[in-house]
C-alpha positions as CSV (number, residue, x, y, z in Angstrom):
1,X,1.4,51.7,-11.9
2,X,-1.4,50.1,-10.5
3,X,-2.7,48.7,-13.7
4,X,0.3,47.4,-14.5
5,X,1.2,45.6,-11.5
6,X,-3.0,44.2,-12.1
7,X,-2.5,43.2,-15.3
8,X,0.7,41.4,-14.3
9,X,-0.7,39.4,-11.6
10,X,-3.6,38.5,-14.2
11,X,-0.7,36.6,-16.5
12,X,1.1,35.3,-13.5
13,X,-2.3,33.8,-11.9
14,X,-3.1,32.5,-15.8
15,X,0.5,30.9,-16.2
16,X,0.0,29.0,-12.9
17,X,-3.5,27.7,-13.7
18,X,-2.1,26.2,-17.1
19,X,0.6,24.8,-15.2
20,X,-1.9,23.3,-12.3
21,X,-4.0,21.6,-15.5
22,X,-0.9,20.3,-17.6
23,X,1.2,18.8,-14.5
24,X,-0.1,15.1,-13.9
25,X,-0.2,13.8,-9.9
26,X,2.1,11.5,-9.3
27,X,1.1,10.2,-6.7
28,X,-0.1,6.9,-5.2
29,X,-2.2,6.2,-2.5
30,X,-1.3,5.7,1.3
31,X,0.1,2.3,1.7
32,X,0.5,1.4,-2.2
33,X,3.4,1.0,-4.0
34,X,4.8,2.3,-7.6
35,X,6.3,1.7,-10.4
36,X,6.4,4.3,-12.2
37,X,10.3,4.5,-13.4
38,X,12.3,6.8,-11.6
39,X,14.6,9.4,-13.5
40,X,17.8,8.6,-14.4
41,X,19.4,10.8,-11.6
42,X,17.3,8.9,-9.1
43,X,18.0,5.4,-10.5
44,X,21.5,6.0,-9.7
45,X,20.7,7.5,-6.2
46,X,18.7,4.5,-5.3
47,X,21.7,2.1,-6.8
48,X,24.0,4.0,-5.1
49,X,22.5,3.0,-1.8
50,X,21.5,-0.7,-2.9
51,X,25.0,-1.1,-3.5
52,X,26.0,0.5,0.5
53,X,23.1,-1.7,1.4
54,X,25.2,-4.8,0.2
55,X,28.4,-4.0,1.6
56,X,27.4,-2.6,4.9
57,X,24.4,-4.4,6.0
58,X,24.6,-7.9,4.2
59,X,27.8,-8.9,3.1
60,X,29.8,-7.7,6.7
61,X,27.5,-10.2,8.5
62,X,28.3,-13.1,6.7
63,X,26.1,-13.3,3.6
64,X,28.2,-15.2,0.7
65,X,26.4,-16.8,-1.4
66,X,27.3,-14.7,-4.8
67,X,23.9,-15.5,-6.4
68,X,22.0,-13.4,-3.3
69,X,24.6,-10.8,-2.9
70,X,23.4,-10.4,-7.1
71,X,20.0,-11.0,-6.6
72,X,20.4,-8.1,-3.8
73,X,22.2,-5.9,-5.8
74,X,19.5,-6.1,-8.5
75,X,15.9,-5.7,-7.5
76,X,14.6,-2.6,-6.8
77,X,13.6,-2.8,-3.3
78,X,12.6,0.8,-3.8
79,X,9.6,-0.1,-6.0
80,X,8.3,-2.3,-3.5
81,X,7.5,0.0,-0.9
82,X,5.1,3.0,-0.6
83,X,6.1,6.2,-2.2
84,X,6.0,7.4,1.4
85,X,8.7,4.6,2.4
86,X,10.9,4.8,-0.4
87,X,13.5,7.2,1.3
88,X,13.8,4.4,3.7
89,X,13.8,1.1,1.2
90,X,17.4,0.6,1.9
91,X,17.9,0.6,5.3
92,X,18.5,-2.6,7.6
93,X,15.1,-2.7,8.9
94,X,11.4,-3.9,7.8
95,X,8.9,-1.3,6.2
96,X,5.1,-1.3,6.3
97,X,3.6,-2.1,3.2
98,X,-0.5,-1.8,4.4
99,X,-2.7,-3.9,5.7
100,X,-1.0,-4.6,8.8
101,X,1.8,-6.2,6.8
102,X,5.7,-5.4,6.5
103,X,8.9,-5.9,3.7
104,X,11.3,-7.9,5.6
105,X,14.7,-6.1,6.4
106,X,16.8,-7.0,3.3
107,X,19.7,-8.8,6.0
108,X,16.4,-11.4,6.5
109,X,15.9,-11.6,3.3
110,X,19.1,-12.3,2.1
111,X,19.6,-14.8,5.2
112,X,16.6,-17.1,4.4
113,X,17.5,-17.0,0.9
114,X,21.3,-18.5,1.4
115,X,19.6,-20.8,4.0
116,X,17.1,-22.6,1.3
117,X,20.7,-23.4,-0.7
118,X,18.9,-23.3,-4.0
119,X,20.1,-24.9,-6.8
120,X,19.3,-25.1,-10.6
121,X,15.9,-26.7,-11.1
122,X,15.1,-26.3,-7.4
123,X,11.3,-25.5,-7.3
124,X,10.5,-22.9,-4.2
125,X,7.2,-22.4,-2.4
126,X,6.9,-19.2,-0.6
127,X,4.5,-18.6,1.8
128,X,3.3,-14.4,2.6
129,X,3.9,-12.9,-1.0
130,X,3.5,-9.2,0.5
131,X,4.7,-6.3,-2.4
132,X,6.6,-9.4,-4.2
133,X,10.5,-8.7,-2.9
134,X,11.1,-11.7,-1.8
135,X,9.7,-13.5,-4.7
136,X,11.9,-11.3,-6.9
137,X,14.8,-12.2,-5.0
138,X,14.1,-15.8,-5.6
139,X,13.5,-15.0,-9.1
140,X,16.6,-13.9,-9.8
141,X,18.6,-17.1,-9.0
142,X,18.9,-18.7,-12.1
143,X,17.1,-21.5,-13.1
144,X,14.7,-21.4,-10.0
145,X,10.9,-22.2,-10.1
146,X,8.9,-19.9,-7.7
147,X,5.7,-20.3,-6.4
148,X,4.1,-17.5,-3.8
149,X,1.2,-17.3,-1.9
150,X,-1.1,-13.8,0.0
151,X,-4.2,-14.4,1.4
152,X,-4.4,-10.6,1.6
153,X,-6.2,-10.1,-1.7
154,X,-5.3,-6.8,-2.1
155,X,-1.8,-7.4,-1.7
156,X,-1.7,-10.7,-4.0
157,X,-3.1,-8.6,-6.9
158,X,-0.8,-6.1,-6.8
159,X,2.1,-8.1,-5.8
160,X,1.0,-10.0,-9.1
161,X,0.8,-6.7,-11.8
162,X,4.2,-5.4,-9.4
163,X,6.1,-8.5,-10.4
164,X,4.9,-8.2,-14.0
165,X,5.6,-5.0,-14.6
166,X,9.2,-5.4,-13.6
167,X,9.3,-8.5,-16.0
168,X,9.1,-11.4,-13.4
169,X,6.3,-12.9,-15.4
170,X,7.2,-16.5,-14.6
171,X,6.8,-16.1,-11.1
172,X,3.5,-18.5,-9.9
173,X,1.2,-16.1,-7.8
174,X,-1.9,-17.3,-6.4
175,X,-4.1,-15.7,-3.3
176,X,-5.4,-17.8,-0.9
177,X,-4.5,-19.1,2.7
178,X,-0.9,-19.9,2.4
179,X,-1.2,-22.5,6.1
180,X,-2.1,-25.3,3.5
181,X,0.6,-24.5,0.3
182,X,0.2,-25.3,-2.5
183,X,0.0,-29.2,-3.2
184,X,-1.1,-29.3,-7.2
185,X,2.6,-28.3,-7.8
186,X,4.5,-30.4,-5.0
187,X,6.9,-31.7,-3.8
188,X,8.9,-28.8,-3.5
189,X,12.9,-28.5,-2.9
190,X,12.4,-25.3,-0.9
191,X,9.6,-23.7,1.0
192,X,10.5,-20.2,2.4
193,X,7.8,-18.9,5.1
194,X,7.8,-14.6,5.6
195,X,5.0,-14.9,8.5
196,X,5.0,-16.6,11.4
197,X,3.0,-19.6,12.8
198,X,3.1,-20.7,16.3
199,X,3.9,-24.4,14.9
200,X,4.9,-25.9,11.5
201,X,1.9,-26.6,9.6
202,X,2.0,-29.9,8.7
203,X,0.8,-29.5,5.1
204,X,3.9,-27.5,4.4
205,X,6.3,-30.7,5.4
206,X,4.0,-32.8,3.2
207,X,5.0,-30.9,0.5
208,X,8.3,-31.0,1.3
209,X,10.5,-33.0,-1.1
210,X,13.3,-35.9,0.0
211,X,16.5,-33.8,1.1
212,X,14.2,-30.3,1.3
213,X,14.9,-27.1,3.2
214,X,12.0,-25.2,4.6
215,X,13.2,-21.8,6.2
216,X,10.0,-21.0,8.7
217,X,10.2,-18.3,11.8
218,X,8.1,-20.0,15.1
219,X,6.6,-18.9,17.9
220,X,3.9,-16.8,19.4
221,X,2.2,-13.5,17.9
222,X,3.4,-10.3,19.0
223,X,6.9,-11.2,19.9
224,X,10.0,-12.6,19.2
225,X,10.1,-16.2,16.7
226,X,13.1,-18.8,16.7
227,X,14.0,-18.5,12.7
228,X,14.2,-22.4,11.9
229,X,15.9,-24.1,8.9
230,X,14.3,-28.0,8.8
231,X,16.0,-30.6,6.4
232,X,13.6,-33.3,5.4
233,X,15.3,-36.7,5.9
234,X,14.6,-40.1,3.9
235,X,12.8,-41.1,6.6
236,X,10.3,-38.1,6.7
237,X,11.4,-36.6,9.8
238,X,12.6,-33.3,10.0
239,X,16.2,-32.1,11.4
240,X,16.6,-28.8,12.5
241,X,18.7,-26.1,12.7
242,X,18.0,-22.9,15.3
243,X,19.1,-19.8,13.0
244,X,18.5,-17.3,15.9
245,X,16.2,-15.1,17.2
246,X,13.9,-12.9,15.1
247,X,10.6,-10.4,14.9
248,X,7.5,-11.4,11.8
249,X,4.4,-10.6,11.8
250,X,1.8,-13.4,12.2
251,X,0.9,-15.8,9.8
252,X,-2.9,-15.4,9.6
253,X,-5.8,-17.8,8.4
254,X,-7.8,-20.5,9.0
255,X,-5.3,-23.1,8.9
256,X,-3.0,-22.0,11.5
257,X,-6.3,-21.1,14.2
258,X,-7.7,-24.5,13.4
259,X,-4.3,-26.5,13.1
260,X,-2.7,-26.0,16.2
261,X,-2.3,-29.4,17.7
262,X,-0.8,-30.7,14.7
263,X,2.8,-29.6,13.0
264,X,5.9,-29.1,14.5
265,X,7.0,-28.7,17.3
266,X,4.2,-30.8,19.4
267,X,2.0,-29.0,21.6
């Protein structure tokens, strides 16, 4: 009997060691994301609660712009979060995505994108590319140009490969300190800012175009921001709209430290 129950173990300890060496990890490191498709079961969990996402959370406050409620219902906002996060991608709140850096809550990100009014042609800067979200929601209104900038370089290269690997190969990436934009390809029709400055940098209304909408949160690091929509007028000037109150993370750089007297609003 005892041999038996020996030689048993023996195959059951050999099974599992075959199994340990033909099962690949799968998965990523802390504060990374994946792409790495998702089963078909799971790609209808995660649909599932996109869709709830929609209804409940952006469409019931006031979202109605059909081309973000789409745009909202499309990208995977799962695959732009860690592994670690992805139970959580759907919720009405912002995620971290490393480096000190968060996914805005999708309500935000649906809000400054009906705020920008995009229409065909329109060519968009966006300033804090992060895991690429945003930029995929900009993507996907039709006929849009994007443009995105991370001066996190770690983020900016795999917001890049994210974006391509989902097929958003036209989106413009570059890394670098967004604070100055990204004049070789203004004027732009929209600029949408996901970090906050404690003033408008003033290269970002230069690069405004005539008739523009920049949608920027303002005010000081480590609390609460106004969420501004400007309108550049004929004239140059700005007219703006106070869209509430709201919660980013910084905008970093050297152009926003050394900048400060300049911009809107006036020290």
């Amino acid at each position: 009997m005892f041999r038996r129950h020996t030689a048993l173990n023996h195959i059951l300890l050999l099974v599992m060691a075959l199994l340990a060496v033909l099962t690949p990890a799968c998965t990523s490191p802390p504060g990374t994301s994946s792409t790495v498709p998702a089963s078909d079961e799971e790609a209808a969990v995660f649909a599932q609660q996109r869709e709830i996402m929609v209804i409940e959370t952006i469409e019931k406050r006031g979202i109605t712009d059909e081309r973000v409620l789409k745009a909202m219902r499309t990208v995977p906002r799962h695959l732009f979060v860690p592994e670690d996060q992805r139970d959580h991608a759907y919720g009405d709140y912002p995620l971290p995505i490393g480096y000190g850096q968060t996914i805005s809550q999708p309500y935000i990100v649906a809000l400054m994108t009906q705020l920008l009014e995009l229409k065909e042609g329109d060519r968009v800067l966006e300033i804090g590319t992060g895991s690429g979200y945003q930029a995929a929601i900009l993507a996907e209104i039709p006929g849009v140009d994007v443009y995105t900038i991370e001066i996190i370089p770690a983020l900016a290269r795999s917001a890049r490969e994210r974006l391509e690997s989902l097929g958003y190969k036209s989106i413009h990436c570059k890394e670098g300190d967004g604070y100055y934009g990204w004049p070789e390809y203004a004027p732009f029709d929209a600029i949408i800012v996901t970090a906050a400055p404690d003033h408008v940098p003033q290269p970002l209304v230069d690069q405004l175009a005539e008739g523009g909408r920049m949608v920027i949160p303002v005010g000081p690091p480590g609390g609460y921001q106004t969420l501004w929509k400007f309108v550049k007028r004929p004239d140059g000037e700005l007219q703006a709209f106070n869209m509430g109150g709201v919660a980013f993370v910084p905008l970093t750089g050297s152009g926003v430290k050394e900048s400060r007297e300049h911009g809107w609003p006036p020290p």
